[in-house]
Backbone as a chain_set.jsonl record, in Angstrom:
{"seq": "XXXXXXXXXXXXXXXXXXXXXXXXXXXXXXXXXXXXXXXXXXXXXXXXXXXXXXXXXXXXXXXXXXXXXXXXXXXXXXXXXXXXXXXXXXXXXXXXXXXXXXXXXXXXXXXXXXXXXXXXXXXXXXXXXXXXX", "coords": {"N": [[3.755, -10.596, 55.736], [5.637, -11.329, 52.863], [7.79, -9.714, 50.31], [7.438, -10.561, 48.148], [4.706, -11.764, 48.009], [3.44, -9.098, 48.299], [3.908, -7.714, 46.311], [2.67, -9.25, 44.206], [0.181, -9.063, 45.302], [-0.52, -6.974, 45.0], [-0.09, -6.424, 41.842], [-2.44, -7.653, 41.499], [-4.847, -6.463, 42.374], [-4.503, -4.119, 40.764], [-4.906, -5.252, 38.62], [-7.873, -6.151, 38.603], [-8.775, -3.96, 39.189], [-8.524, -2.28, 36.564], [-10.342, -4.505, 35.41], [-12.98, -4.03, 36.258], [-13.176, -1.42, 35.737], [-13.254, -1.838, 32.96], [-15.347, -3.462, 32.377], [-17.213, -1.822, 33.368], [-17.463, 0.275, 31.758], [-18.028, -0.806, 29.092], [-20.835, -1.686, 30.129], [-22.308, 0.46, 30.533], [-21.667, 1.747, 28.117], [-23.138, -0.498, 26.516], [-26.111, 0.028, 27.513], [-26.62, 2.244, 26.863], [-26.745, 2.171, 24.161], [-28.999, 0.852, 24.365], [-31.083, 1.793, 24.969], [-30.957, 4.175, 22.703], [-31.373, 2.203, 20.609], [-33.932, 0.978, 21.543], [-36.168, 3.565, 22.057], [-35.621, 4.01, 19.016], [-37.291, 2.267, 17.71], [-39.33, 2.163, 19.055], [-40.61, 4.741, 17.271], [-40.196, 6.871, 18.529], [-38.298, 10.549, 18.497], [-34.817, 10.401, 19.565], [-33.325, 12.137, 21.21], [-30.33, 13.92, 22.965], [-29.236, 14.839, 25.925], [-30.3, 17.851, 27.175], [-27.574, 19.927, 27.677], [-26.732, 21.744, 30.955], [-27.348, 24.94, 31.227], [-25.44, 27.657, 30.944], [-24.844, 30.147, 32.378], [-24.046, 32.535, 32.265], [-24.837, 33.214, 29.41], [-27.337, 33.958, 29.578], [-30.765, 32.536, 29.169], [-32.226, 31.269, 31.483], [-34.745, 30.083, 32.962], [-38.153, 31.323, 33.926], [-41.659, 31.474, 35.346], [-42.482, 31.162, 33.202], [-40.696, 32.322, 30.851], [-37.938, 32.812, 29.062], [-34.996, 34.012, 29.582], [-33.116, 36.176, 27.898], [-30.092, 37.146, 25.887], [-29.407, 40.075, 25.517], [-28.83, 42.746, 22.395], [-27.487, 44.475, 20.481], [-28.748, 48.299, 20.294], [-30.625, 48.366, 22.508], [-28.973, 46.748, 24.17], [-27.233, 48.221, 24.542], [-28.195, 50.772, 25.669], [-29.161, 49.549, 28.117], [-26.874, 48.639, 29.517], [-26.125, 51.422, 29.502], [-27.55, 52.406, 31.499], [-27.759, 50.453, 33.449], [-24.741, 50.827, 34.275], [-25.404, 53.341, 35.477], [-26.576, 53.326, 37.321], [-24.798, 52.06, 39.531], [-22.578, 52.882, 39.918], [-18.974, 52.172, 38.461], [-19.451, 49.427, 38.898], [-18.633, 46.305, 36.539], [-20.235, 45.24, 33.935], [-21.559, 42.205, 33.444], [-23.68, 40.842, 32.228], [-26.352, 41.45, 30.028], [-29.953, 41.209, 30.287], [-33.201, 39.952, 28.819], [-36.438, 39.699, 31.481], [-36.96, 37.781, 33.725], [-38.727, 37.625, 35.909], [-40.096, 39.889, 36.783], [-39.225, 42.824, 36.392], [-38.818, 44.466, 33.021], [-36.127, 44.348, 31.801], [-32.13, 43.454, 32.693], [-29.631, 43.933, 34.517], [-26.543, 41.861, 35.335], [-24.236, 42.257, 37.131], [-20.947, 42.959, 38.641], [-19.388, 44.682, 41.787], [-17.213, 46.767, 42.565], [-15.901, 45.744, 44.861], [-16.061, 43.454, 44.555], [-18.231, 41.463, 44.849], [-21.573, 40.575, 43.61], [-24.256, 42.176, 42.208], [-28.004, 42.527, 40.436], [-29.371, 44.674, 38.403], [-32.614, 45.819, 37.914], [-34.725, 46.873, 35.616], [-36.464, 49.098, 33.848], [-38.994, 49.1, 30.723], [-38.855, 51.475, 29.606], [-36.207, 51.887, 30.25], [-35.383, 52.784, 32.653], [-34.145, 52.658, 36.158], [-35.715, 50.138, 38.347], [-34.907, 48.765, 40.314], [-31.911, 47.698, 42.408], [-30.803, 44.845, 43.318], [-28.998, 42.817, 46.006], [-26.724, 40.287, 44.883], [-26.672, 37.917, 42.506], [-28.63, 36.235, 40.42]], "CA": [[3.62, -10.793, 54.302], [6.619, -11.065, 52.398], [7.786, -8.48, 49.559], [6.436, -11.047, 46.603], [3.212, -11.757, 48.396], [2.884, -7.749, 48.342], [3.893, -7.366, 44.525], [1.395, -10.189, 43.712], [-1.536, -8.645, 45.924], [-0.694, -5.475, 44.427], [-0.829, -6.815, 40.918], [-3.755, -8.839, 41.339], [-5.575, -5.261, 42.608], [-4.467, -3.667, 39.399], [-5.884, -6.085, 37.689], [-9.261, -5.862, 39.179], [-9.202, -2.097, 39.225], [-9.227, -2.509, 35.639], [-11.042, -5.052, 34.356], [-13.96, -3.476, 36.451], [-13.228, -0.111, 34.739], [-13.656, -1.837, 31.293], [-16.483, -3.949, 32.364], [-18.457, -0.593, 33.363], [-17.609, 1.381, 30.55], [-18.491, -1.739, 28.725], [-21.786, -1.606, 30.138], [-22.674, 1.752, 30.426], [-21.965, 1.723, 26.538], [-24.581, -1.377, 25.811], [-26.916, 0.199, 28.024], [-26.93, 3.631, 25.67], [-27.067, 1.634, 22.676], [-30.083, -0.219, 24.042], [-31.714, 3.302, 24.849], [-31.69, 4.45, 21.432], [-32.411, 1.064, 20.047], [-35.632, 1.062, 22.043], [-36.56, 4.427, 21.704], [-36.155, 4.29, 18.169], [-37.874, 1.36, 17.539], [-40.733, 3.026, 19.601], [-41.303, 5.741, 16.391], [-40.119, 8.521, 18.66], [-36.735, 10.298, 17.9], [-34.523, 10.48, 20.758], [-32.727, 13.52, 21.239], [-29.537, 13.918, 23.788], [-30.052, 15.682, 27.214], [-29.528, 19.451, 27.09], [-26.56, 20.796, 28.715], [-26.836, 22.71, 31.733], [-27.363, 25.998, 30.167], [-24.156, 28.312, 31.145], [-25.599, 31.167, 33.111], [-22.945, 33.832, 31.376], [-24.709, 33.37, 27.971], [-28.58, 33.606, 29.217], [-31.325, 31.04, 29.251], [-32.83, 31.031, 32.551], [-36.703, 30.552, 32.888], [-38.775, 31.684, 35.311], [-42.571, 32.406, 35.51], [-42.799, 30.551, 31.649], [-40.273, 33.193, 30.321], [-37.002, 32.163, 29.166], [-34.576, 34.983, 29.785], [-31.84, 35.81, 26.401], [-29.261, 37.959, 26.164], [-29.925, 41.614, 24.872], [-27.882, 42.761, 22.111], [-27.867, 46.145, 19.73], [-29.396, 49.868, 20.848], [-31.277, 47.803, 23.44], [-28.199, 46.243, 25.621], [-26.1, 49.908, 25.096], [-29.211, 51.554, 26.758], [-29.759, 48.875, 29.7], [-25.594, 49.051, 30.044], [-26.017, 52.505, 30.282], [-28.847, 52.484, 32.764], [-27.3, 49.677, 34.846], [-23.494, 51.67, 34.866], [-25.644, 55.142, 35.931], [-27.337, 52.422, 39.377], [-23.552, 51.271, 40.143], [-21.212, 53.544, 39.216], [-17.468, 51.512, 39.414], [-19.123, 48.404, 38.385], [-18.641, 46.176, 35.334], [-21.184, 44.473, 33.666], [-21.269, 40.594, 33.35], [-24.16, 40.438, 31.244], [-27.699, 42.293, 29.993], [-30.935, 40.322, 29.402], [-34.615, 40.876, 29.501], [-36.356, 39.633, 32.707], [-38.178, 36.688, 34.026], [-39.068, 37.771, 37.327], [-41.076, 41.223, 36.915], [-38.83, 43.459, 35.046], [-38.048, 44.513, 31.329], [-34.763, 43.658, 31.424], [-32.184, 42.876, 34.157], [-28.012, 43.289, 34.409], [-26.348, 41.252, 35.934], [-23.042, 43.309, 37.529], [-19.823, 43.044, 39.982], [-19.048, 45.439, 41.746], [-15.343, 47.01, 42.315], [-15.483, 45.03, 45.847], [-16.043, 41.275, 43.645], [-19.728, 41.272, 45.475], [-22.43, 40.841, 42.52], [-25.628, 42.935, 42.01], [-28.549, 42.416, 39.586], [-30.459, 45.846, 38.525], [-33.543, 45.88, 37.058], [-34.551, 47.834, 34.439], [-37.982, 48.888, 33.226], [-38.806, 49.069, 29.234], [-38.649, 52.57, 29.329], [-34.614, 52.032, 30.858], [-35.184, 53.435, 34.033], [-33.997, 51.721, 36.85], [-36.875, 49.309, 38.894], [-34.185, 48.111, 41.596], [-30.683, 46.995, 42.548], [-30.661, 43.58, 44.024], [-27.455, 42.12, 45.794], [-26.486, 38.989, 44.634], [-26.597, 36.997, 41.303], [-29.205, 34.682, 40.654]], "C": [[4.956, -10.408, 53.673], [6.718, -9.986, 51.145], [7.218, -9.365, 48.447], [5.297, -11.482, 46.464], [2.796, -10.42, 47.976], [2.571, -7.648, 47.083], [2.835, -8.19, 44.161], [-0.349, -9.581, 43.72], [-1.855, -7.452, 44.904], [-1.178, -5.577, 42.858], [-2.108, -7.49, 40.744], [-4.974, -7.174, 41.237], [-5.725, -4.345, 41.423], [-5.565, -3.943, 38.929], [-7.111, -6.062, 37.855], [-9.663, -4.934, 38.623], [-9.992, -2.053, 37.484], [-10.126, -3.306, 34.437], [-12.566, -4.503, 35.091], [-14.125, -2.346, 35.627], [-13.717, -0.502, 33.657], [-14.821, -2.567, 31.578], [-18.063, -2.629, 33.063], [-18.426, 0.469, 32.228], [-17.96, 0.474, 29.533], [-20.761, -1.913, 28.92], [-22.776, -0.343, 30.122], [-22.89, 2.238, 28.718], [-23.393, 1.284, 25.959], [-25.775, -1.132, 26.096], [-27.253, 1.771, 26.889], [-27.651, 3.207, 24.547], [-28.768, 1.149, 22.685], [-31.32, 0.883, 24.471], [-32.047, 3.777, 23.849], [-32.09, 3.608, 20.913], [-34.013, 1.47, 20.23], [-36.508, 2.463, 21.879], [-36.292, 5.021, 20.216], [-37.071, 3.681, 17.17], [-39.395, 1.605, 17.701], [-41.684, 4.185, 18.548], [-40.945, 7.301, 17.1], [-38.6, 8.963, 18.736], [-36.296, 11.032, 19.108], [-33.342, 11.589, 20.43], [-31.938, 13.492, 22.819], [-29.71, 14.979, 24.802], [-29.625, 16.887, 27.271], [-28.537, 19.479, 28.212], [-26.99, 21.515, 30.284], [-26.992, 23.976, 31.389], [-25.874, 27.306, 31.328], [-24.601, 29.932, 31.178], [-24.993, 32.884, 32.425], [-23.417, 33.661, 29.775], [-26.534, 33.211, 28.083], [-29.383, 32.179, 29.819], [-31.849, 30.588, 30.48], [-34.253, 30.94, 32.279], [-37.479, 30.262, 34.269], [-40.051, 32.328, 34.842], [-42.792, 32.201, 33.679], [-41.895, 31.707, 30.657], [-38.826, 32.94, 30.334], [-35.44, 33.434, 28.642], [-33.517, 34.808, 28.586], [-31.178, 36.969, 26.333], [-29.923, 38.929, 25.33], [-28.416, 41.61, 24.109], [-28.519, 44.147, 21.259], [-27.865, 47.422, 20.318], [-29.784, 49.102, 22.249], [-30.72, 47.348, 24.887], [-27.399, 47.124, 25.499], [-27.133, 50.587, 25.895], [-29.26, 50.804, 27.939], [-28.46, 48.636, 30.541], [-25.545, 50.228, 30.973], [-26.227, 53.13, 31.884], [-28.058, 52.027, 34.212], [-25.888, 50.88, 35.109], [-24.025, 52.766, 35.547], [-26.038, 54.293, 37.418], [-26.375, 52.351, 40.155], [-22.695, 51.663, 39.578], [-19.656, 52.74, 40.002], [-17.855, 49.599, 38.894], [-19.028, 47.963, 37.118], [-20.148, 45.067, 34.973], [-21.45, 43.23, 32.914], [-22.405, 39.86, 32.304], [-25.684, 41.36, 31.28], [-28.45, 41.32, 29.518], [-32.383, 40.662, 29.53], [-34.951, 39.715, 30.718], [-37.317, 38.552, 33.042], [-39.024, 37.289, 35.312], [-39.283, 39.475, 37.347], [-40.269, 42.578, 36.395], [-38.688, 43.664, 33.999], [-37.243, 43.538, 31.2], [-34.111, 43.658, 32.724], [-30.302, 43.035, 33.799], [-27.156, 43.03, 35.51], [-24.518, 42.227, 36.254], [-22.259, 42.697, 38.474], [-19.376, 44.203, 40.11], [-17.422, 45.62, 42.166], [-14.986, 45.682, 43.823], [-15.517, 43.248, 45.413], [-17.401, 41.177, 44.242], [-20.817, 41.576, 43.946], [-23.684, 41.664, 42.948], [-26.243, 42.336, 40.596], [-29.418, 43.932, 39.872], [-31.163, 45.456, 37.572], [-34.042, 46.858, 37.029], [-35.98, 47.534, 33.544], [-37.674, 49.144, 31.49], [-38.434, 50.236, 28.987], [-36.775, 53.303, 29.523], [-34.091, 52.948, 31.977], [-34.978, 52.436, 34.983], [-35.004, 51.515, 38.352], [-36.365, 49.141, 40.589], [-33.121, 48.306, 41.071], [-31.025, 45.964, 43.781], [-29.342, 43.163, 44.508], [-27.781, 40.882, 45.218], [-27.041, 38.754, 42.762], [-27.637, 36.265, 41.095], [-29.359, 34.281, 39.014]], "O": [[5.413, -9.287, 53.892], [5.683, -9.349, 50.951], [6.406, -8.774, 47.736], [4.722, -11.668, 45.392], [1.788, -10.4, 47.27], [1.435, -7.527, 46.624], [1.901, -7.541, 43.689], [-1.34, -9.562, 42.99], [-2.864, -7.105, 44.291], [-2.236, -5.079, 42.472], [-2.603, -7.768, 39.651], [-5.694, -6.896, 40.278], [-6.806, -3.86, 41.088], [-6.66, -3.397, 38.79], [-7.609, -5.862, 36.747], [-10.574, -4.834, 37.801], [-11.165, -1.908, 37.142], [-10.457, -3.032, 33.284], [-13.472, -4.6, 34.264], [-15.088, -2.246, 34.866], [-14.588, 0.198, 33.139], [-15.649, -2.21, 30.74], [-19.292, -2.693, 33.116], [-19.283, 1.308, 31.951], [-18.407, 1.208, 28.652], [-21.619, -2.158, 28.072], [-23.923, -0.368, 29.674], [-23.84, 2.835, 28.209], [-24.292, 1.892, 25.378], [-26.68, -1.653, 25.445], [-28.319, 1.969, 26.305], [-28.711, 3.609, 24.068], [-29.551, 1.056, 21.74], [-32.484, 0.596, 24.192], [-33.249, 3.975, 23.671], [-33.243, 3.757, 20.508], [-34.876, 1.978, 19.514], [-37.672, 2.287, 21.519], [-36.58, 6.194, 19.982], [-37.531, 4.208, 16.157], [-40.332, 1.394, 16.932], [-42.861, 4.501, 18.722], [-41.192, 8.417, 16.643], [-37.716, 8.137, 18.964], [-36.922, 11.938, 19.657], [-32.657, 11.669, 19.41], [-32.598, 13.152, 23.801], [-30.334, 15.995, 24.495], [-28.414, 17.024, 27.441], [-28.7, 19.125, 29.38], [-28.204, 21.706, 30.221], [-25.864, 24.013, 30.896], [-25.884, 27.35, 32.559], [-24.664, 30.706, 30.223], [-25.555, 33.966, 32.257], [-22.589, 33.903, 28.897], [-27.169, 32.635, 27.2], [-28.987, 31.239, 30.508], [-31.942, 29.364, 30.566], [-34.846, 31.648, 31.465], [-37.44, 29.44, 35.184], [-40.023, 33.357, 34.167], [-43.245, 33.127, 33.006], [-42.479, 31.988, 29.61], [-38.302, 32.825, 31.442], [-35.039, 33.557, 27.484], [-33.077, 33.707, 28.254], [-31.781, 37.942, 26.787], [-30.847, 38.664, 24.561], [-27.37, 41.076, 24.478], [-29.63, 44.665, 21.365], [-26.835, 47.684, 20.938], [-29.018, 49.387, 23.17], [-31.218, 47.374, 26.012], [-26.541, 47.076, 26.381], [-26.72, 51.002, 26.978], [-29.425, 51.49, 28.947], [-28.496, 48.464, 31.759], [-25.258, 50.371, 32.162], [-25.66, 53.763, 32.774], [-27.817, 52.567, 35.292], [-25.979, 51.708, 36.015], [-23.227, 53.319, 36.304], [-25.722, 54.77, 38.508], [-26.572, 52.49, 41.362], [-22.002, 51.03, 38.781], [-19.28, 52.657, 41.171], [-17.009, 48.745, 38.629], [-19.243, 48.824, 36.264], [-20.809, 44.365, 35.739], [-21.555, 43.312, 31.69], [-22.254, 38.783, 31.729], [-26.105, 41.869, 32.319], [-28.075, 40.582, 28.607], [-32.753, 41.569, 30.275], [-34.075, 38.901, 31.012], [-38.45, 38.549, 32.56], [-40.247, 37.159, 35.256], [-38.512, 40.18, 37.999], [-41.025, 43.433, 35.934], [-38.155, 42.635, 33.584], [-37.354, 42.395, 30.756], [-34.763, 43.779, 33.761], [-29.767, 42.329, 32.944], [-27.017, 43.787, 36.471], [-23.884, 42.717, 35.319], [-22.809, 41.866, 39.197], [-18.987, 44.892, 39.167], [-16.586, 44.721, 42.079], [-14.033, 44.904, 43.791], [-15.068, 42.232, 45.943], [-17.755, 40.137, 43.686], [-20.79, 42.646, 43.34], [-23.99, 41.706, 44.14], [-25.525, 41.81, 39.745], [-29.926, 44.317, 40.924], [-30.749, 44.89, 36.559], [-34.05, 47.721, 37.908], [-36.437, 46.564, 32.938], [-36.558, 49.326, 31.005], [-37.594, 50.315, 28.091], [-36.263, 54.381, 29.22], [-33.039, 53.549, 32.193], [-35.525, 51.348, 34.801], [-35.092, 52.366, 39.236], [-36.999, 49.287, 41.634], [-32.898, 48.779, 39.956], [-31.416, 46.266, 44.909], [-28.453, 43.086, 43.66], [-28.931, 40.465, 45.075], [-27.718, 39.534, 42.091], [-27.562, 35.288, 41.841], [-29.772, 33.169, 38.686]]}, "num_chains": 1, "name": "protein.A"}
């Protein structure tokens, strides 16, 4: 294959590349549009797909209980609690508890290895769990 066969092929491939690109973002568009069309046409109001919820700010649910960050008197006491379980670590976040505790903080310790302690209402500590979940 000579060098202006190549340049040719090569342009031609371009070209492809993107008129597929615009003919799927093209359709992927009309296909949205025809989503809310129809579902609002239907009488019911269509609402965009939640996020992933971002595990460092809460929002887990487990056991019909949808875990939320602690804040006030409430997450300086379950700080406390957790720093007195794991002395050395820091604490990545406080919340109350889906899974059979009060509350629950989520920790690293000095080695980068996570812990979760749980933490009864009274702010005594239930457990230390390794790991994160």
């Amino acid at each position: 294959m000579n060098r202006t066969q190549k340049v040719g092929l090569s342009a031609a491939l371009v070209a492809a590349s993107l008129t597929g690109g615009a003919l799927g973002a093209s359709f992927l568009a009309t296909a949205g549009a025809a989503d809310s069309t129809s579902s609002t046409s239907a009488g019911s109001t269509a609402t965009a797909p939640a996020a992933a919820p971002d595990p460092s700010r809460g929002g887990h649910t487990a056991n019909g209980i949808t875990e939320a960050l602690l804040t006030g008197d409430v997450a300086t006491k379950v700080t406390d609690a957790a720093k007195a379980a794991v002395p050395g670590a820091t604490v990545d976040r406080v919340e109350n508890d889906a899974e059979g505790a009060t509350y629950e903080a989520h920790m690293t310790k000095s080695d980068g290895s996570k812990v979760t302690v749980k933490i009864n209402a009274d702010f005594s500590v239930a457990g230390v769990e390794d790991g994160m979940r």
